[in-house]
N, CA, C and O atoms as a DFTB+ gen file, in Angstrom:
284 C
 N C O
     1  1       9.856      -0.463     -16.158
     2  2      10.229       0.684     -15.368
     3  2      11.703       0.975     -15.608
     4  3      12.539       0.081     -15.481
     5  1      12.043       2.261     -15.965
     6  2      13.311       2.302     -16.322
     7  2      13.959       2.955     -14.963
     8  3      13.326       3.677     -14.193
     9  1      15.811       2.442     -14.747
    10  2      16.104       3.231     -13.430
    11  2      16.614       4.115     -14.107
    12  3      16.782       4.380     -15.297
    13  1      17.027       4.893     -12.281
    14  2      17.232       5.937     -12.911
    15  2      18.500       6.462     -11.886
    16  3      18.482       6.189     -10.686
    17  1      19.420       7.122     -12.414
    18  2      20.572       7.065     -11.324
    19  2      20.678       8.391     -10.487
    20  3      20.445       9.579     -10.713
    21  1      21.219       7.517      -9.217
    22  2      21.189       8.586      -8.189
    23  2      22.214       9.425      -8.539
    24  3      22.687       9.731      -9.633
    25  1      22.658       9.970      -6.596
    26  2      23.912      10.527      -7.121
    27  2      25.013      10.566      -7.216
    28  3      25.783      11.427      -7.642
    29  1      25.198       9.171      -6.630
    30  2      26.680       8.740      -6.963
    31  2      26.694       8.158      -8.626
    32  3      27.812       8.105      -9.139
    33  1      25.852       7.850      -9.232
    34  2      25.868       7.452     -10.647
    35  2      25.374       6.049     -10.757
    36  3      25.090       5.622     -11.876
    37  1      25.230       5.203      -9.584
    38  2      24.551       3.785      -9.514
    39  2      23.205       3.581      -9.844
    40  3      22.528       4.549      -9.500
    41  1      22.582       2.721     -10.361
    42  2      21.377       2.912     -10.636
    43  2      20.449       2.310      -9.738
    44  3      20.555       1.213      -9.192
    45  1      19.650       3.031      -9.655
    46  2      18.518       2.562      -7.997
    47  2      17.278       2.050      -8.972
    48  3      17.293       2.256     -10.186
    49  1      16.046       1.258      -8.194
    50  2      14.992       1.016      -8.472
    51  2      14.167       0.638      -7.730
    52  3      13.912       1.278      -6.709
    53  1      13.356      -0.821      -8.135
    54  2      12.286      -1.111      -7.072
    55  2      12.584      -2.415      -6.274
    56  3      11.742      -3.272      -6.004
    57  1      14.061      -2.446      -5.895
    58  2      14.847      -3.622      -5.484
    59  2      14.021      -3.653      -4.314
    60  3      13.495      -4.754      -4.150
    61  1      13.741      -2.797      -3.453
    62  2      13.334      -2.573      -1.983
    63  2      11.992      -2.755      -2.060
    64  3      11.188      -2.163      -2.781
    65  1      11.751      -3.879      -1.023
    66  2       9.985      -3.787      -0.999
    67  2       8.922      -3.379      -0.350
    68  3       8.820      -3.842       0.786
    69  1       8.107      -2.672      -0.694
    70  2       7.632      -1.830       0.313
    71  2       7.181      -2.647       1.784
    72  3       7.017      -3.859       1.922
    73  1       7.036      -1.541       2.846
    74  2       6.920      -2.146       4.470
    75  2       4.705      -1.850       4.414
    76  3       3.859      -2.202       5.235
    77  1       4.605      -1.354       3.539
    78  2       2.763      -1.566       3.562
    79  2       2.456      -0.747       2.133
    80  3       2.958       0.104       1.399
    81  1       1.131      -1.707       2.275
    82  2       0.666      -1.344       1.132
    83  2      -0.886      -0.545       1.037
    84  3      -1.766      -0.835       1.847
    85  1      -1.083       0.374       0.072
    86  2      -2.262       0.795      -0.144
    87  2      -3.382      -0.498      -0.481
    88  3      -2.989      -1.423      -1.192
    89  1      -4.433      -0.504      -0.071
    90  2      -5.829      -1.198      -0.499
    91  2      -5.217      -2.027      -2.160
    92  3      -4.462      -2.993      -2.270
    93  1      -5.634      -1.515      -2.845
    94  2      -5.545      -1.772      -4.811
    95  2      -3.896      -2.380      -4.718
    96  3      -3.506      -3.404      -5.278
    97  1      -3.073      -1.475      -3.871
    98  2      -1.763      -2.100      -3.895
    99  2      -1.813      -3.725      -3.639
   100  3      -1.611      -4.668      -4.404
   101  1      -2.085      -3.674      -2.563
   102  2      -1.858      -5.089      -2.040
   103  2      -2.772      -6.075      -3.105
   104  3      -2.348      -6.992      -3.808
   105  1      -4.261      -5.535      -2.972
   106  2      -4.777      -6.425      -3.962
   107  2      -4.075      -7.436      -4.975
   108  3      -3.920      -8.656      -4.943
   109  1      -3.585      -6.105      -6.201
   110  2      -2.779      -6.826      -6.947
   111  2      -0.906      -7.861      -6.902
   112  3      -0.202      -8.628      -7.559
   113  1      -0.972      -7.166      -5.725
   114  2       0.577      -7.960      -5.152
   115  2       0.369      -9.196      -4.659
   116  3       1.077     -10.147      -4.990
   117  1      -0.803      -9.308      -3.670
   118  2      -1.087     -10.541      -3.530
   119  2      -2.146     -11.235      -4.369
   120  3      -2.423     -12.404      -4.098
   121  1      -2.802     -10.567      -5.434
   122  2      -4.007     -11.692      -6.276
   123  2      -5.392     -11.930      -5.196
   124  3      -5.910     -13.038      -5.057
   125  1      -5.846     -10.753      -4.514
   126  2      -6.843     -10.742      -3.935
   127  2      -7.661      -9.841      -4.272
   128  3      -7.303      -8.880      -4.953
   129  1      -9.367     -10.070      -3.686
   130  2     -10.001      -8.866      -4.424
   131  2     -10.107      -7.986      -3.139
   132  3      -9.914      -8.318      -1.970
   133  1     -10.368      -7.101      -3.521
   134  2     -11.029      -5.746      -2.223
   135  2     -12.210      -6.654      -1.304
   136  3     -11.987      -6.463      -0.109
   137  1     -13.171      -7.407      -1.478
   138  2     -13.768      -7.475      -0.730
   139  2     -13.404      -8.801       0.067
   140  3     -13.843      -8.806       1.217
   141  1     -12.657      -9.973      -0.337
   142  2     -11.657     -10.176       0.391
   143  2     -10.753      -9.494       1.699
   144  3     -10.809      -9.790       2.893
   145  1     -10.051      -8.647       1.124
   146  2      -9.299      -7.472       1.926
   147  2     -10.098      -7.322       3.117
   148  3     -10.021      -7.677       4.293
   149  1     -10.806      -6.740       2.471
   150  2     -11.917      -5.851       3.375
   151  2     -12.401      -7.084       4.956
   152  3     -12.435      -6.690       6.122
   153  1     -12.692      -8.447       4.525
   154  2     -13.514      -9.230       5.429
   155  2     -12.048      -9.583       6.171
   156  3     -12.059      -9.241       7.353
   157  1     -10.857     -10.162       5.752
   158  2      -9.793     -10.097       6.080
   159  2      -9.404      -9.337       7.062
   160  3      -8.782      -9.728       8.049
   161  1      -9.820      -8.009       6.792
   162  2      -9.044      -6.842       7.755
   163  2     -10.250      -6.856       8.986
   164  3     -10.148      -6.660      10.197
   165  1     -11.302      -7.140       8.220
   166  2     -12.859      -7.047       9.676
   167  2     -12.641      -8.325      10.940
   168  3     -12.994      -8.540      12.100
   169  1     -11.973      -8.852      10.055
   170  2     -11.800     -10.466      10.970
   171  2     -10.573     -10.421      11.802
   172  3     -10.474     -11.227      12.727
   173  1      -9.554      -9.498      11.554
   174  2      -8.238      -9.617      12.482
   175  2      -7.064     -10.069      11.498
   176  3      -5.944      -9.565      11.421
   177  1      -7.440     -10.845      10.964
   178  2      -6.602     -11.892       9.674
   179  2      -5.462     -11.078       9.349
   180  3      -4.343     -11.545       9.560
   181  1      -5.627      -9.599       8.730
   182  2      -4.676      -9.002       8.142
   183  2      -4.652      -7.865       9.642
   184  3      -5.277      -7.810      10.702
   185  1      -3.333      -6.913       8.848
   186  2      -3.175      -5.733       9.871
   187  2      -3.021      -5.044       9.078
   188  3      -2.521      -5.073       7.953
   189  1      -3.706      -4.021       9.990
   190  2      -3.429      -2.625       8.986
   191  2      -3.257      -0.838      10.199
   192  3      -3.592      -0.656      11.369
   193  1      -2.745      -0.092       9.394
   194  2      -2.738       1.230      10.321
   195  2      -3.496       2.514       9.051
   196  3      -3.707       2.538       7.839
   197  1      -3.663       3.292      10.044
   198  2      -4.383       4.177       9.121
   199  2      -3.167       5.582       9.325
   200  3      -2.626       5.907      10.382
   201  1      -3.035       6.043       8.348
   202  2      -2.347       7.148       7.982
   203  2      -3.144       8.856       7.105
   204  3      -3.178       9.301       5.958
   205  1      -3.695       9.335       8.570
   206  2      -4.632      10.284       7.777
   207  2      -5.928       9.672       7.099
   208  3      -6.713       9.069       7.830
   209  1      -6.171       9.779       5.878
   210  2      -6.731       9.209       5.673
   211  2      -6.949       7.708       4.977
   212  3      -7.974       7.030       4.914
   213  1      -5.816       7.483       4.555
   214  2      -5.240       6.046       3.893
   215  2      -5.066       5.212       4.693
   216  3      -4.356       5.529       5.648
   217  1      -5.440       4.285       4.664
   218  2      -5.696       2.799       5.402
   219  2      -4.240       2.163       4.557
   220  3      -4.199       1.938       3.348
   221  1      -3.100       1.953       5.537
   222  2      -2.497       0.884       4.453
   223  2      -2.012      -0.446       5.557
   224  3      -1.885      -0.286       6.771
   225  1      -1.774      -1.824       4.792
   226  2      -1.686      -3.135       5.069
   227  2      -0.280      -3.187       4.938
   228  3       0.525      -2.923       4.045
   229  1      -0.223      -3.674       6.281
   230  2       1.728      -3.744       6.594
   231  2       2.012      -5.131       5.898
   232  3       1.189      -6.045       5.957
   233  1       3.383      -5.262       5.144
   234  2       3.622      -5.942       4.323
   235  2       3.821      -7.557       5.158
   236  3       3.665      -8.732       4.825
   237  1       4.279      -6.779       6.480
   238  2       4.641      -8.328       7.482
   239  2       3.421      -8.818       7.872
   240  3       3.549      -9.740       8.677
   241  1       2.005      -8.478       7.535
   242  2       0.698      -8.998       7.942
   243  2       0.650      -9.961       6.700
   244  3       0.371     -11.153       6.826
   245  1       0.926      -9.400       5.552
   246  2       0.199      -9.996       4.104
   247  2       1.632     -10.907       4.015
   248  3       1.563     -11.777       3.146
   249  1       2.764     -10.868       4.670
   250  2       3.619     -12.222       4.253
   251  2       3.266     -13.308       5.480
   252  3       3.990     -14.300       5.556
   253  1       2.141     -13.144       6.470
   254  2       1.972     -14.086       7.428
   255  2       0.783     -14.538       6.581
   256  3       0.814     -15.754       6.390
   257  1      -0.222     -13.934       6.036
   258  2      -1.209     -14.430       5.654
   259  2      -0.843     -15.615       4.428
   260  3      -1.488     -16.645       4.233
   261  1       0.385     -15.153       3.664
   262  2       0.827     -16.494       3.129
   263  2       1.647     -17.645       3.606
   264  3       1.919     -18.583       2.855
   265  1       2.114     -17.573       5.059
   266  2       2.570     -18.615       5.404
   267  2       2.182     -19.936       5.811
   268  3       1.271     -19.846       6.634
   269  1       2.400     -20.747       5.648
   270  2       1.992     -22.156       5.835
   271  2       1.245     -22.025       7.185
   272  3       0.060     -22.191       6.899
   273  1       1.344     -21.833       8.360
   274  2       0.733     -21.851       9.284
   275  2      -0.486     -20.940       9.836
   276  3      -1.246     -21.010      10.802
   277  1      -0.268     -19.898       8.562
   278  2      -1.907     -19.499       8.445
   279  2      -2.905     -19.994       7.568
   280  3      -3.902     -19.313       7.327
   281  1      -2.737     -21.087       7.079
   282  2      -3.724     -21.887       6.261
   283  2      -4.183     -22.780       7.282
   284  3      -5.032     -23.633       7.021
């Protein structure tokens, strides 16, 4: 991904990580499949909000789901 500079002339990118993710997003960020996801989100496990019509998974759900004390 190449940056690309704002407008002071600094170059910005994907330093910032997103606060939720789309379905396929998260998938591949965390190495899970959709139907995973899916039983995950049916069970409480993950969180998610819906936006219109996009379902997306808040990033502070999917960094609890990797913490030691959710295993």
């Amino acid at each position: 991904m190449e940056l690309q500079p704002n407008v002071t002339g600094r170059k910005i990118g994907s330093e910032v990580a997103p606060r939720a993710y789309r379905i396929d997003d998260f998938c591949r960020s965390f190495g899970v499949g959709r139907t995973t996801v899916y039983a995950l989100l049916k069970n409480g496990t993950l969180r998610s909000v819906k936006i219109g019509r996009r379902r997306l998974i808040t990033a502070e759900s999917g960094e609890a789901l990797l913490s030691p004390e959710a295993a």
